[in-house]
C-alpha positions as CSV (number, residue, x, y, z in Angstrom):
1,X,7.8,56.6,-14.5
2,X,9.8,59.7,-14.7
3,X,11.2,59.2,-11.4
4,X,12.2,55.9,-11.9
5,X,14.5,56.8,-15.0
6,X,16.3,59.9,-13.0
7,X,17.3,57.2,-10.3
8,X,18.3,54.6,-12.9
9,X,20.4,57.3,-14.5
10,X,22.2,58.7,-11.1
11,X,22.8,55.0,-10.7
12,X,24.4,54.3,-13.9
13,X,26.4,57.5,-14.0
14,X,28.3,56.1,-11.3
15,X,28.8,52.3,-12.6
16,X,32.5,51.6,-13.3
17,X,31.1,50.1,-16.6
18,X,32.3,52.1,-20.0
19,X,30.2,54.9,-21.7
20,X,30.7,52.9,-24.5
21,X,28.7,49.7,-22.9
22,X,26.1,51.6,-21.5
23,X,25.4,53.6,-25.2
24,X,25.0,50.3,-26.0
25,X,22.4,49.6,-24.4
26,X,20.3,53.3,-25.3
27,X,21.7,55.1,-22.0
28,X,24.2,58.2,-22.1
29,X,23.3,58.7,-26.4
30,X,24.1,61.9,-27.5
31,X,21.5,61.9,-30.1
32,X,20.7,60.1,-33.1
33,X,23.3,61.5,-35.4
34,X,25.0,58.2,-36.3
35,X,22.0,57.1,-37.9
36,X,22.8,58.1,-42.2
37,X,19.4,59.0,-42.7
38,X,18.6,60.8,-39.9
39,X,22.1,62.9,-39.7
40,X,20.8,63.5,-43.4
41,X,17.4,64.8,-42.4
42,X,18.9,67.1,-39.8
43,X,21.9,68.4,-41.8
44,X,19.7,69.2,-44.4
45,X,16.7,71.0,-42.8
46,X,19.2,73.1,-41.1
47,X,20.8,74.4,-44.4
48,X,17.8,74.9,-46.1
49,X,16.2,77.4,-43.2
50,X,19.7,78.9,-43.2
51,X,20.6,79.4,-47.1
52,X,16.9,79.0,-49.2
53,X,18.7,80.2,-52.1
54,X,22.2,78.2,-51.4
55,X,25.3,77.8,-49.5
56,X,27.8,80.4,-50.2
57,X,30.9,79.3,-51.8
58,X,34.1,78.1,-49.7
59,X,31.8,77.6,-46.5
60,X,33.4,77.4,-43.3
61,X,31.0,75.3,-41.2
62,X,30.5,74.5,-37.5
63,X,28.3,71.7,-35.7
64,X,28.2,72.6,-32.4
65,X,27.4,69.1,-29.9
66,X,27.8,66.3,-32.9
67,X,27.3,63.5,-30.4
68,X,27.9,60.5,-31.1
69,X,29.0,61.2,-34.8
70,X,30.8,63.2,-36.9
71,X,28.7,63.0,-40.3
72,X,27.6,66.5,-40.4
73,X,31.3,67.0,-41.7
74,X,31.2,64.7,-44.7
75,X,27.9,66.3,-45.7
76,X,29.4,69.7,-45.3
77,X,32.2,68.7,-47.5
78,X,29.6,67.5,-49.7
79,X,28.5,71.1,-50.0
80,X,31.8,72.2,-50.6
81,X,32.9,73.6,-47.4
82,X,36.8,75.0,-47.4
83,X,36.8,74.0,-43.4
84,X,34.6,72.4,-40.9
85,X,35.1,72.7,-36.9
86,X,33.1,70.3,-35.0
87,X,32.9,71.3,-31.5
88,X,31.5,68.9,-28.4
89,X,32.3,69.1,-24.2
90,X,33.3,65.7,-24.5
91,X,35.2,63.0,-27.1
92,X,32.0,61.0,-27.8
93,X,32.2,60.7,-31.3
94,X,32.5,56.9,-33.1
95,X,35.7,56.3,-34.7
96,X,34.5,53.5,-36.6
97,X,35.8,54.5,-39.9
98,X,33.0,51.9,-41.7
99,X,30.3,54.7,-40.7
100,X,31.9,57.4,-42.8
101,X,33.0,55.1,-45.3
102,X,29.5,53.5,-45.6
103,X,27.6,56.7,-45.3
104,X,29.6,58.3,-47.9
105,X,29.1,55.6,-50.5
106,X,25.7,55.7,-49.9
107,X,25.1,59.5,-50.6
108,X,27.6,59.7,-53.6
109,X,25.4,57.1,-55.1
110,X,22.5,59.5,-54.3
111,X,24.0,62.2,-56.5
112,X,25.9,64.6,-52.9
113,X,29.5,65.9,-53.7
114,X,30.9,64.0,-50.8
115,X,34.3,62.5,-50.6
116,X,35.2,59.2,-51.6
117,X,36.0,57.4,-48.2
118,X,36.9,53.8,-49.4
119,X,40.7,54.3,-49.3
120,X,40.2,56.5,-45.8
121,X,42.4,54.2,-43.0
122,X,42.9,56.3,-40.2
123,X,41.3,58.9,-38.1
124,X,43.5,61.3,-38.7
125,X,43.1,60.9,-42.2
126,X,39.5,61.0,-42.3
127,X,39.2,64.4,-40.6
128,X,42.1,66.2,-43.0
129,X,40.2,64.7,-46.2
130,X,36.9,66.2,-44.8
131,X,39.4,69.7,-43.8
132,X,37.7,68.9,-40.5
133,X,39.0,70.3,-37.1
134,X,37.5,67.9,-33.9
135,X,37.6,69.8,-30.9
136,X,35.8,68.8,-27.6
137,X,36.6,71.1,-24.9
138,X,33.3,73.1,-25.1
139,X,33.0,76.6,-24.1
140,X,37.2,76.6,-24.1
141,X,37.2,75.2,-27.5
142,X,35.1,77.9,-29.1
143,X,37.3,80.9,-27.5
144,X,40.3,79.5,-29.6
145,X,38.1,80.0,-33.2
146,X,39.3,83.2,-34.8
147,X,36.9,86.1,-35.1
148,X,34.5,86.4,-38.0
149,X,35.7,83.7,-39.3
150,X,32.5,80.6,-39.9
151,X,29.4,81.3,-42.3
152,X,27.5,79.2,-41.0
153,X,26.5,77.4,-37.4
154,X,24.2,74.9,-36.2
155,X,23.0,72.7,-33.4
156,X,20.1,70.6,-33.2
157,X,18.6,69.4,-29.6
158,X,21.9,70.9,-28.2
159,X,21.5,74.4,-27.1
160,X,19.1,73.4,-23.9
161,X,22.2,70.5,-22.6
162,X,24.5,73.9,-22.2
163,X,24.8,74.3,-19.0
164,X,23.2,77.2,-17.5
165,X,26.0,79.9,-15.8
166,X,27.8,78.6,-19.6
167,X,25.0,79.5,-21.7
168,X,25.2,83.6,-22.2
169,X,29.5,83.3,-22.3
170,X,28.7,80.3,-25.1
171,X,26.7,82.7,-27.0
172,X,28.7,85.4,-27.0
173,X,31.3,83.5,-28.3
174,X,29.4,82.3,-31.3
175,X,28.6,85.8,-32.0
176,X,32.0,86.4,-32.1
177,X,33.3,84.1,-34.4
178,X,30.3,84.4,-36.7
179,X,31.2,86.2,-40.1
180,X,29.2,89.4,-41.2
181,X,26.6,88.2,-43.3
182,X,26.9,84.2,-41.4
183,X,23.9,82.7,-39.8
184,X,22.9,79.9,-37.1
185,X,20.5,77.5,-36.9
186,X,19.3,76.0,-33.9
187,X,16.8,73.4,-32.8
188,X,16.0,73.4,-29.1
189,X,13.8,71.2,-26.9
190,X,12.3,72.4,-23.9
191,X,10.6,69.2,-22.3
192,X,12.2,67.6,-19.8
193,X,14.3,64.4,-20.9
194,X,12.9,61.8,-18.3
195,X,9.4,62.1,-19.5
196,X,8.9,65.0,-22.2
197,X,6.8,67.3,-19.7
198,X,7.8,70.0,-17.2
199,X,9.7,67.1,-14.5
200,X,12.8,69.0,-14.7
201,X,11.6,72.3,-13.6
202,X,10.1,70.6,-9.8
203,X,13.5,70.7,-8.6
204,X,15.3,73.7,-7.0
205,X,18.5,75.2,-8.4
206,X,21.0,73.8,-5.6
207,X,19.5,69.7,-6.6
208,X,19.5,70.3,-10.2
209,X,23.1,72.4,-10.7
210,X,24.5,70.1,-8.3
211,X,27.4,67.7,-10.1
212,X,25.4,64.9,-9.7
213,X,22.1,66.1,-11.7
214,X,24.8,67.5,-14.4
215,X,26.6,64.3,-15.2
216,X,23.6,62.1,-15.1
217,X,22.2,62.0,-18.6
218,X,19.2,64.4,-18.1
219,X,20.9,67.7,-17.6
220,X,18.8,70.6,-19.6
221,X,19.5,74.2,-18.7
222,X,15.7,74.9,-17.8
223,X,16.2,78.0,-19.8
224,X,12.3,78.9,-20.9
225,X,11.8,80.1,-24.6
226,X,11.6,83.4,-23.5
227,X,15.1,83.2,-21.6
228,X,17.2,81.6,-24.5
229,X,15.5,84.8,-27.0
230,X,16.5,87.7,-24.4
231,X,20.2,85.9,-24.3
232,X,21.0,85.8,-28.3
233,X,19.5,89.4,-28.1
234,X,22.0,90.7,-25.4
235,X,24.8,88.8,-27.8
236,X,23.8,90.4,-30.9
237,X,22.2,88.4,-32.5
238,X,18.9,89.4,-34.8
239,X,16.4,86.9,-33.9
240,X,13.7,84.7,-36.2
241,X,11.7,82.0,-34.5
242,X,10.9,79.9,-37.6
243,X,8.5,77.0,-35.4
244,X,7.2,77.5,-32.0
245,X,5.3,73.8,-30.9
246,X,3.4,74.3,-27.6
247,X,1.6,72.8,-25.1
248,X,-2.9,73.4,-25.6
249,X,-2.0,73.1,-21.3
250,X,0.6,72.7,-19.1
251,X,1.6,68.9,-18.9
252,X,3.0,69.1,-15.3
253,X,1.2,70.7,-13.0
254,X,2.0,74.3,-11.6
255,X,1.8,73.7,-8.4
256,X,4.5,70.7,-8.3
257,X,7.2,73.0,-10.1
258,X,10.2,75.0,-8.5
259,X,9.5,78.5,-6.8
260,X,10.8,80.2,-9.3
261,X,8.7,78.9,-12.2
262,X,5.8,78.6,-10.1
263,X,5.2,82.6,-10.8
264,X,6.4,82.1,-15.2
265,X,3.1,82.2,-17.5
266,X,1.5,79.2,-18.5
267,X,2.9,80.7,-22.3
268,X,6.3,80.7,-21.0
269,X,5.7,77.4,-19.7
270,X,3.7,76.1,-22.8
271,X,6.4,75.8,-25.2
272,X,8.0,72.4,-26.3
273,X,10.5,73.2,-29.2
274,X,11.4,75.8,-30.7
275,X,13.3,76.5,-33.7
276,X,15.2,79.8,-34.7
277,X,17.8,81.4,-36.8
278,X,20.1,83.5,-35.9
279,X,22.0,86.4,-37.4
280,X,24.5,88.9,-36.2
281,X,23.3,92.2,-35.6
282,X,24.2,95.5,-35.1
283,X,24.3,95.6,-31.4
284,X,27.8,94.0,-30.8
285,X,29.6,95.8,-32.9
286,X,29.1,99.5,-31.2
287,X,29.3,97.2,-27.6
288,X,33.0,96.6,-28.9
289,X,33.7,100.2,-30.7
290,X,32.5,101.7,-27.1
């Protein structure tokens, strides 16, 4: 089956019909964060891991890769955030002001501080009432966030869509413009996206790098566990794995994966998800005082 989907996908990528039309239809989703409930779920186990004992006061907040919606910032105003950046590679997010309104009305009457949208008629207006900043230049987008200057970060099902040679400079940066004191959360899935086994890791660098594997919808970085925890290390991060779901054996079979990962340990290999929080240690400050 597996197989089938990649080609679909290549195929699709290169249809003249709309992103739009083809999200539609449950292709080319950037997750499941225009869903209330489910943004809800997310946004909130995120916070919790981060802050057991509460948010700090006048948070600055940062999604990074909100998809296909924006809600994590009305939720973060909610919480009383003083600014929000929400910061994707690409424009994807709905501007259908009825979500926001709809969603908001829903979790005032749940008891959440959230803004009262009803009056909200434009865009525009609907990110400065949220004190929200959309950018969607990726990598580039985070370099123009002053230093030290966001409490708290997260990303859910994001961090494994970076792509690879992007992935250590993207972390860096988020060191950087995490405050002293700040923390990240992130959620990250290591099973392939065409069939939730090892598929993606059969391929050799020069097929699955290529432009055409990158822009086709099931893009992960094939960063292992082990890889992603020896990056935020080098960027200074302190590192707590708070869930680690593996494999009992390795769905796809050794022999049928890349070189390369042909010689990793099945407990390299065994990992599905893995969840961590990260907070900035003492590393990166003597690297820059050097």
């Amino acid at each position: 089956m597996w197989p089938l989907k990649m080609i679909t996908k290549l195929l699709l990528a290169r249809t003249p019909l709309p992103r739009s039309v083809l999200r539609q239809w449950g292709v080319f989703r950037h997750g499941d964060m225009d869903s209330l409930s489910y943004a809800a779920k997310v946004f909130d186990s995120h916070i919790a891991r981060a802050y057991p004992q509460g948010t700090p006061a006048g948070l600055t907040f940062l999604e990074l890769g909100p998809g296909d919606s924006l809600l994590s910032m009305v939720l973060a105003k909610g919480l009383g955030a003083e600014q929000i950046w929400l910061v994707d590679h690409g424009d994807f997010a709905a501007r259908d002001l009825t979500l926001y309104q709809h969603s908001a009305q829903i979790w005032r009457a749940e008891g959440r501080g959230v803004p009262d949208l009803s009056k909200t008629d434009t865009w525009d207006d609907l990110l400065t009432q949220c004190r929200a900043t959309y950018v969607t230049h990726g990598l580039e987008s985070l370099k123009k966030i002053p230093d030290s200057s966001v409490d708290f970060i997260y990303s859910h099902a994001v961090l494994e869509h970076i792509w690879r040679d992007d992935f250590a400079p993207l972390m860096r940066e988020v060191r950087r413009i995490l405050k002293p004191g700040g923390a990240a959360s992130h959620v990250v899935d290591y099973q392939d996206h065409l069939d939730h086994a090892l598929n993606h890791l059969r391929f050799p660098a020069r097929v699955w790098e290529s432009q055409a594997f990158r822009t086709s919808g099931f893009y992960t970085n094939r960063l292992l566990y082990q890889d992603m925890v020896a990056i935020f290390t080098e960027s200074g991060f302190d590192t707590q794995t708070t869930a680690h779901e593996t494999w009992s054996s390795l769905p796809t079979p050794r022999r049928s994966l890349s070189a390369p990962y042909q010689t990793r340990s099945d407990a390299e290999l065994k990992t599905k998800s893995a969840t961590f929080i990260l907070r900035p240690g003492a590393g990166i400050k003597k690297e820059r005082a050097a």
